[in-house]
BALOBA-1460 file (C-alpha; in Angstrom, 3 decimals):
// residues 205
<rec num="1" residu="x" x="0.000" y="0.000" z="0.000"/>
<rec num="2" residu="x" x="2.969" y="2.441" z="1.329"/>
<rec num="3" residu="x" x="4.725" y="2.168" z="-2.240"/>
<rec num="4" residu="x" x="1.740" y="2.704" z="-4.872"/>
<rec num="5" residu="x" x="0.462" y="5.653" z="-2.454"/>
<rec num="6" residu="x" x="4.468" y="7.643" z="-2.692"/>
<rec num="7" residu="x" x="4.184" y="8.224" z="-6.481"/>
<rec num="8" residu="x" x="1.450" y="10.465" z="-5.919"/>
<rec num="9" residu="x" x="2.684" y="12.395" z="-2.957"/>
<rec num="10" residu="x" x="5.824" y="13.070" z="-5.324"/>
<rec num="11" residu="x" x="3.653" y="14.080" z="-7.902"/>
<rec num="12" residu="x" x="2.280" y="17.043" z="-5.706"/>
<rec num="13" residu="x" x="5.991" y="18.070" z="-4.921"/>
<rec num="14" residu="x" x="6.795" y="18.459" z="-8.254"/>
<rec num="15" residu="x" x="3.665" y="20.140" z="-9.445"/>
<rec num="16" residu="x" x="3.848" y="23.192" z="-6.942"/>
<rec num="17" residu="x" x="6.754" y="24.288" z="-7.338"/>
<rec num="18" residu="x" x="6.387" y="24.296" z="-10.895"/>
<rec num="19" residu="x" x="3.140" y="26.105" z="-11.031"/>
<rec num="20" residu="x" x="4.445" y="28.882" z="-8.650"/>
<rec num="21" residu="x" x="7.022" y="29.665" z="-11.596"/>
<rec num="22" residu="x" x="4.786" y="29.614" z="-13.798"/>
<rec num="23" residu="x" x="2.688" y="32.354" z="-12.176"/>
<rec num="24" residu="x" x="6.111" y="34.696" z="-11.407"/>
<rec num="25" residu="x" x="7.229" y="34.246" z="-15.175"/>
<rec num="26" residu="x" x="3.992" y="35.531" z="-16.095"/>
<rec num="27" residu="x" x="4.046" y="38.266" z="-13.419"/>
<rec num="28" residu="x" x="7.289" y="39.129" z="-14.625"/>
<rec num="29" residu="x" x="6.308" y="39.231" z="-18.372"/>
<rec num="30" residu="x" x="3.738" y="41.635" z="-17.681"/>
<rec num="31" residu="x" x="5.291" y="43.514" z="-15.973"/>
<rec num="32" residu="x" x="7.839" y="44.400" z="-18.085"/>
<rec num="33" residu="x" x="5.437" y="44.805" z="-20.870"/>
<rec num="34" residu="x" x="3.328" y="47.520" z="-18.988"/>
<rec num="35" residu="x" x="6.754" y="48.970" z="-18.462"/>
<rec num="36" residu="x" x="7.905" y="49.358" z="-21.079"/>
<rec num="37" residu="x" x="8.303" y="53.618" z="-22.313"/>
<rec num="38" residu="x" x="6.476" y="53.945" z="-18.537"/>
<rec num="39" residu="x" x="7.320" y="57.205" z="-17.051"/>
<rec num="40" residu="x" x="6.530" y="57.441" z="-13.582"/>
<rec num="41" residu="x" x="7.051" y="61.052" z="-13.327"/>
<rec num="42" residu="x" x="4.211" y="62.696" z="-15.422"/>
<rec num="43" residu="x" x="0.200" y="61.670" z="-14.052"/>
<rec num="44" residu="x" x="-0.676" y="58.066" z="-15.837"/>
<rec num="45" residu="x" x="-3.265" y="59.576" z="-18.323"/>
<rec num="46" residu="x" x="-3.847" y="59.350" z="-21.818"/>
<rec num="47" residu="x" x="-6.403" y="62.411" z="-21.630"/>
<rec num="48" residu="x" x="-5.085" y="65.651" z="-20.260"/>
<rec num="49" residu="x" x="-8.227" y="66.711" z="-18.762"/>
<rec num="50" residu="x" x="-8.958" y="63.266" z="-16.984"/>
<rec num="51" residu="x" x="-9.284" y="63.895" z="-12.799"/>
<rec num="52" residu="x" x="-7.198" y="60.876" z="-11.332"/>
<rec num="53" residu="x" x="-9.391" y="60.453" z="-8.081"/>
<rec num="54" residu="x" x="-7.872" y="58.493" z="-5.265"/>
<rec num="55" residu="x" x="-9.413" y="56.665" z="-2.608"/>
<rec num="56" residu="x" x="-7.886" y="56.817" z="1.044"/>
<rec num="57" residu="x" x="-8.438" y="54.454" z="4.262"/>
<rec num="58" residu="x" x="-6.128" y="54.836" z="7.624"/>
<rec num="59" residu="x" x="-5.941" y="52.467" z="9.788"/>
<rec num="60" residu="x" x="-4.038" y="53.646" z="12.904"/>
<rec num="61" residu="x" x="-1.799" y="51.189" z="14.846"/>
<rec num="62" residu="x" x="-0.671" y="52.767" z="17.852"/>
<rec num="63" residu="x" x="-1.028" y="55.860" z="19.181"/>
<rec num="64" residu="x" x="2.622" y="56.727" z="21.392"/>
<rec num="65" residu="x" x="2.139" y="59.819" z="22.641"/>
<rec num="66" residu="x" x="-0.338" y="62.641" z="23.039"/>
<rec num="67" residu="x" x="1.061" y="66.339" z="24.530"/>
<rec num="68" residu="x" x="-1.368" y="68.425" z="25.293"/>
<rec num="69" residu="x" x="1.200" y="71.404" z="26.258"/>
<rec num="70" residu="x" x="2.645" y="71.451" z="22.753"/>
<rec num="71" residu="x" x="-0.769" y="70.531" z="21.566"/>
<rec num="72" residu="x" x="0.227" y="67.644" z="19.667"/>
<rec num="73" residu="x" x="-0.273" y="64.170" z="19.452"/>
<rec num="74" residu="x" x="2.190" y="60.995" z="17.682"/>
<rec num="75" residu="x" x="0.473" y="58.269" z="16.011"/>
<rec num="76" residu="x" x="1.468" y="54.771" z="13.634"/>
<rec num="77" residu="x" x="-0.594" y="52.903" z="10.962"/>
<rec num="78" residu="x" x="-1.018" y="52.167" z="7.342"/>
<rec num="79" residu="x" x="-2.347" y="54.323" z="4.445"/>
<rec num="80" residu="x" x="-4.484" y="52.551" z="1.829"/>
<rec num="81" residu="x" x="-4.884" y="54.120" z="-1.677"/>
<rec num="82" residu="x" x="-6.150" y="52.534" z="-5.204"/>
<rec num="83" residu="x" x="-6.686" y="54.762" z="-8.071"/>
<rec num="84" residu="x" x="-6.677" y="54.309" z="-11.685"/>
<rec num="85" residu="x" x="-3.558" y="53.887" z="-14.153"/>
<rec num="86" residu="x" x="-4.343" y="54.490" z="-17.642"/>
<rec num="87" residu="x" x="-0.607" y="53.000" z="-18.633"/>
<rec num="88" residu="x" x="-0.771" y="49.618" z="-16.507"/>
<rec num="89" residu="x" x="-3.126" y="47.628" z="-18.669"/>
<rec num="90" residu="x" x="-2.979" y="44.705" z="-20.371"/>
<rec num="91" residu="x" x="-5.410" y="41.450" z="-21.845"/>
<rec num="92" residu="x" x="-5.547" y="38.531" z="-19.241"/>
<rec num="93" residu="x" x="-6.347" y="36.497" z="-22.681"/>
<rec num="94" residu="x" x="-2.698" y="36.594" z="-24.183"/>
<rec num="95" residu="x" x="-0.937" y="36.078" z="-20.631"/>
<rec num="96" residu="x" x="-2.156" y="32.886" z="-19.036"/>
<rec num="97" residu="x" x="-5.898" y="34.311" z="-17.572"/>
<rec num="98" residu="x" x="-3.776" y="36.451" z="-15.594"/>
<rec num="99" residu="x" x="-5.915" y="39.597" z="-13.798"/>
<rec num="100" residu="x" x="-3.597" y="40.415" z="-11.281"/>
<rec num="101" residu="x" x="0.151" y="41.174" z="-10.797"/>
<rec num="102" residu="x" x="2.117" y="42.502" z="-7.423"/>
<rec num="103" residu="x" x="4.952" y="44.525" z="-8.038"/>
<rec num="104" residu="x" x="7.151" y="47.121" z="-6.260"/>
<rec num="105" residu="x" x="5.639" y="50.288" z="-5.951"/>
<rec num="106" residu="x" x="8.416" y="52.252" z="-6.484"/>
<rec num="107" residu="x" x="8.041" y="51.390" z="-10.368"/>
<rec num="108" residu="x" x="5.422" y="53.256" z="-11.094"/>
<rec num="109" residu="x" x="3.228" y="56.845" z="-10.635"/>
<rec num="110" residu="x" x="2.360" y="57.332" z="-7.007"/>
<rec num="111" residu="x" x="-0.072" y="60.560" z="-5.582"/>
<rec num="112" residu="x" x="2.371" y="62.483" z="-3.771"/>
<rec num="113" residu="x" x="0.860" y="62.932" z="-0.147"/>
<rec num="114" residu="x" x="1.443" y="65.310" z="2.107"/>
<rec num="115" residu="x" x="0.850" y="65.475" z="5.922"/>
<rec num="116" residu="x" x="-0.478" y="69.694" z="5.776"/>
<rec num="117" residu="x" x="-0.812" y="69.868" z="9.490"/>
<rec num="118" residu="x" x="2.203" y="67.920" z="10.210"/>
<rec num="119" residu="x" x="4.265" y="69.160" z="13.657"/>
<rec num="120" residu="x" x="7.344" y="67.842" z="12.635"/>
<rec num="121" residu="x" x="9.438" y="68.529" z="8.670"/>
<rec num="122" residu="x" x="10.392" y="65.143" z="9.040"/>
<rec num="123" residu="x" x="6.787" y="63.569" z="8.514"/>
<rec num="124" residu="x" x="5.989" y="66.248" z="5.693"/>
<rec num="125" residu="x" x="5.333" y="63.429" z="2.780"/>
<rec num="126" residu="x" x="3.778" y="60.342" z="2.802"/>
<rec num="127" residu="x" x="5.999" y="57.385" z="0.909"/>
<rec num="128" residu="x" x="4.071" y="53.683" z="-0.322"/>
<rec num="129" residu="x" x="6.949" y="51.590" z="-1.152"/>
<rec num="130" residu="x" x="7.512" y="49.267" z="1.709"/>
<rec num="131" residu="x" x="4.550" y="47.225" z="0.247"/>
<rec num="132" residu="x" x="4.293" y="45.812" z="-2.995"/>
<rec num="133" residu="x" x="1.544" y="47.455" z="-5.080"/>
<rec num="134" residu="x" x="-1.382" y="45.231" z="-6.402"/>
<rec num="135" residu="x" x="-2.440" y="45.579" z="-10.090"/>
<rec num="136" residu="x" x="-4.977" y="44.587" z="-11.809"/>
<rec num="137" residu="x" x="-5.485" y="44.291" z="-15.725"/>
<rec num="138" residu="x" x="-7.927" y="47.096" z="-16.105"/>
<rec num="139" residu="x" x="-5.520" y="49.672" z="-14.358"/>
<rec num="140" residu="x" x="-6.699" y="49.201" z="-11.267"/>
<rec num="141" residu="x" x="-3.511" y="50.009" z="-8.864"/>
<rec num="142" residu="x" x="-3.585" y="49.556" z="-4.855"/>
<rec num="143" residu="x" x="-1.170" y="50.625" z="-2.677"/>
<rec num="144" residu="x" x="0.001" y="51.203" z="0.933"/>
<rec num="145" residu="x" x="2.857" y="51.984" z="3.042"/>
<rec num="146" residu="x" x="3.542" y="52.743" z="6.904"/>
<rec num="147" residu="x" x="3.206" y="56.071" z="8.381"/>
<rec num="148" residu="x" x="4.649" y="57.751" z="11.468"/>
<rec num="149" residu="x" x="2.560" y="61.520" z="11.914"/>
<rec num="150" residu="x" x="3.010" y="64.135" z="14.395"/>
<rec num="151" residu="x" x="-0.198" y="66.561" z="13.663"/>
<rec num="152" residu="x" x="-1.139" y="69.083" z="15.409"/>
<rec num="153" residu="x" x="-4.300" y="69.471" z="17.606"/>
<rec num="154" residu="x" x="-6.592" y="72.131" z="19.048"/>
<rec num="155" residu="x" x="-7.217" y="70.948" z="22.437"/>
<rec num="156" residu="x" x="-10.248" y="71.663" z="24.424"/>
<rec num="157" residu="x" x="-10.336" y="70.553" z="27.995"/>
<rec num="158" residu="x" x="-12.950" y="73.196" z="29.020"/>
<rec num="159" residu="x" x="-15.742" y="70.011" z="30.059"/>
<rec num="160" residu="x" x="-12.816" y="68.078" z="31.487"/>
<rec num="161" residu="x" x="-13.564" y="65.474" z="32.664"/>
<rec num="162" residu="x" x="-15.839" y="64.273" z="30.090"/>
<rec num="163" residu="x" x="-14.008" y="66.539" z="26.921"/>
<rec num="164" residu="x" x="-14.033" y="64.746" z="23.656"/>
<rec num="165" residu="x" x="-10.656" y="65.820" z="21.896"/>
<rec num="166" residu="x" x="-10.527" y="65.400" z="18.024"/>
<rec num="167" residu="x" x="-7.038" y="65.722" z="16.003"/>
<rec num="168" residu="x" x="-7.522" y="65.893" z="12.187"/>
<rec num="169" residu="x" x="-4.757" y="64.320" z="10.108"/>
<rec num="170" residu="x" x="-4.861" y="66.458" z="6.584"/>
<rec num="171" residu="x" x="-3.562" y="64.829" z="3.655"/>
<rec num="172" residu="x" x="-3.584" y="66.285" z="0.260"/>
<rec num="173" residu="x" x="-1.357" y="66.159" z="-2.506"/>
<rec num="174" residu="x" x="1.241" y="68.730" z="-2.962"/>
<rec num="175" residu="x" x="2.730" y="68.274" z="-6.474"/>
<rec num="176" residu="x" x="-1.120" y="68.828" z="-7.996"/>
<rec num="177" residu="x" x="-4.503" y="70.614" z="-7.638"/>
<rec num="178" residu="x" x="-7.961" y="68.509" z="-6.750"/>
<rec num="179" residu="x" x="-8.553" y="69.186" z="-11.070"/>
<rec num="180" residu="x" x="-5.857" y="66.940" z="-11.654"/>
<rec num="181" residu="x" x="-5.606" y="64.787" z="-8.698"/>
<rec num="182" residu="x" x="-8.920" y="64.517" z="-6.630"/>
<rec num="183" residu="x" x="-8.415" y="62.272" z="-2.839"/>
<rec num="184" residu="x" x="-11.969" y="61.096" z="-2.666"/>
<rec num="185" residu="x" x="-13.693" y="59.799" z="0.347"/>
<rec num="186" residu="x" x="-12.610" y="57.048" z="2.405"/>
<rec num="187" residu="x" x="-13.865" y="53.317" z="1.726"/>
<rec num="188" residu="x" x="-14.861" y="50.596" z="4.077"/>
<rec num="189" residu="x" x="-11.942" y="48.285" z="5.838"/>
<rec num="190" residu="x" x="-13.381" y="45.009" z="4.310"/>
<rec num="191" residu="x" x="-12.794" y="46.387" z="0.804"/>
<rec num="192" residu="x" x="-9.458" y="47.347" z="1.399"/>
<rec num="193" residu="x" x="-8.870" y="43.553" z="2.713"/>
<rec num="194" residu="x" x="-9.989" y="42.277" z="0.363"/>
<rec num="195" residu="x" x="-7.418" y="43.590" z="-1.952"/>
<rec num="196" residu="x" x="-4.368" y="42.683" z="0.026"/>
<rec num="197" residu="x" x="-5.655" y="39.812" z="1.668"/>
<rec num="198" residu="x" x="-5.063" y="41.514" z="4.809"/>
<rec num="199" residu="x" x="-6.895" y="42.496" z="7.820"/>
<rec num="200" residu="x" x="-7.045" y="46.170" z="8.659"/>
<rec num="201" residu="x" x="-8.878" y="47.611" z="11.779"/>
<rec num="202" residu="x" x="-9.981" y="51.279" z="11.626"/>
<rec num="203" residu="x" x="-9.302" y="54.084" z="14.479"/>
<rec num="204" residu="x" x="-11.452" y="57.180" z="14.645"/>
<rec num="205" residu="x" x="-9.823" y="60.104" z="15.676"/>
């Protein structure tokens, strides 16, 4: 029984490892087909007048230290975006049924964030390259990075003890105006987990 089972635990071995290079050659292909005469510097549209909108979610990780002298407070997490890149396209048909590719975010266009009420010139911008960026074949690009802000705050504590203190974090993008690059509204955690396959847990500030 032992020896006509082992042929086909060998068999699955074999097979996975295979497959899995299958699916980075492919990844890799496309990659450097969408690539190709990319340039990551100018806004990825193919109409002037298009509005790239971006989509937002913060999650907020830990919150290490709130001074109500200086009227600041220091908080950790991870920004979400996804927006739409005319340039990173391609037909699932001619590469294997493939929809979806990760790749390093530092390839391509990013929104250039900026932390406006930031307390510190240190935490000015806003970088996504520590995680690889999701793409699908319709443009489709989802990204996310860590953040470490120091924002400002406009404490209250005239109903101390039972004062509700808000801090806004204000993001926009510095490089262009909402006509050219519009951050929309924030979406729900579950869609965001959906596209990394991650769990995210939302703070409200």
């Amino acid at each position: 029984m032992f020896c006509s089972n082992s042929p086909l635990f060998i068999f699955f071995f074999i097979l996975i490892p295979f497959a899995i290079k299958a699916w980075i050659s492919e990844n890799r292909r496309i990659e450097q087909e969408i690539l190709r005469n990319y340039d990551k510097r100018h806004r990825p549209v193919k109409v002037e007048s298009t509005i790239i909108r971006v989509q937002l979610f913060l999650t907020v990780n830990h919150i290490e230290k709130v001074d109500e002298h200086e009227g600041t407070m220091l908080l950790h997490g991870i920004l979400w975006a996804a927006w739409n890149d005319d340039y990173l396209k391609w037909t699932p048909s001619e590469h294997n049924n493939t929809f979806v590719i990760s790749m390093e975010a530092w390839k391509i266009w990013q929104p250039t964030f900026a932390l406006y009420n930031s307390a510190r010139s240190n935490s000015w911008f806003v970088y996504m390259s520590g995680v690889p960026a999701t793409v699908s074949n319709d443009g489709r690009v989802f990204a996310a990075g860590a953040f470490s802000f120091q924002v400002t705050c406009q404490f209250n504590f005239a109903a101390y003890p039972y004062d509700i203190q808000e801090c806004p974090i204000v993001l926009a993008d510095w490089q262009y105006d909402a006509s050219k690059v519009n951050l929309s509204e924030a979406v729900s955690c579950s869609f965001w987990s959906k596209q990394f396959s991650k769990t995210c847990n939302s703070s409200k500030l």
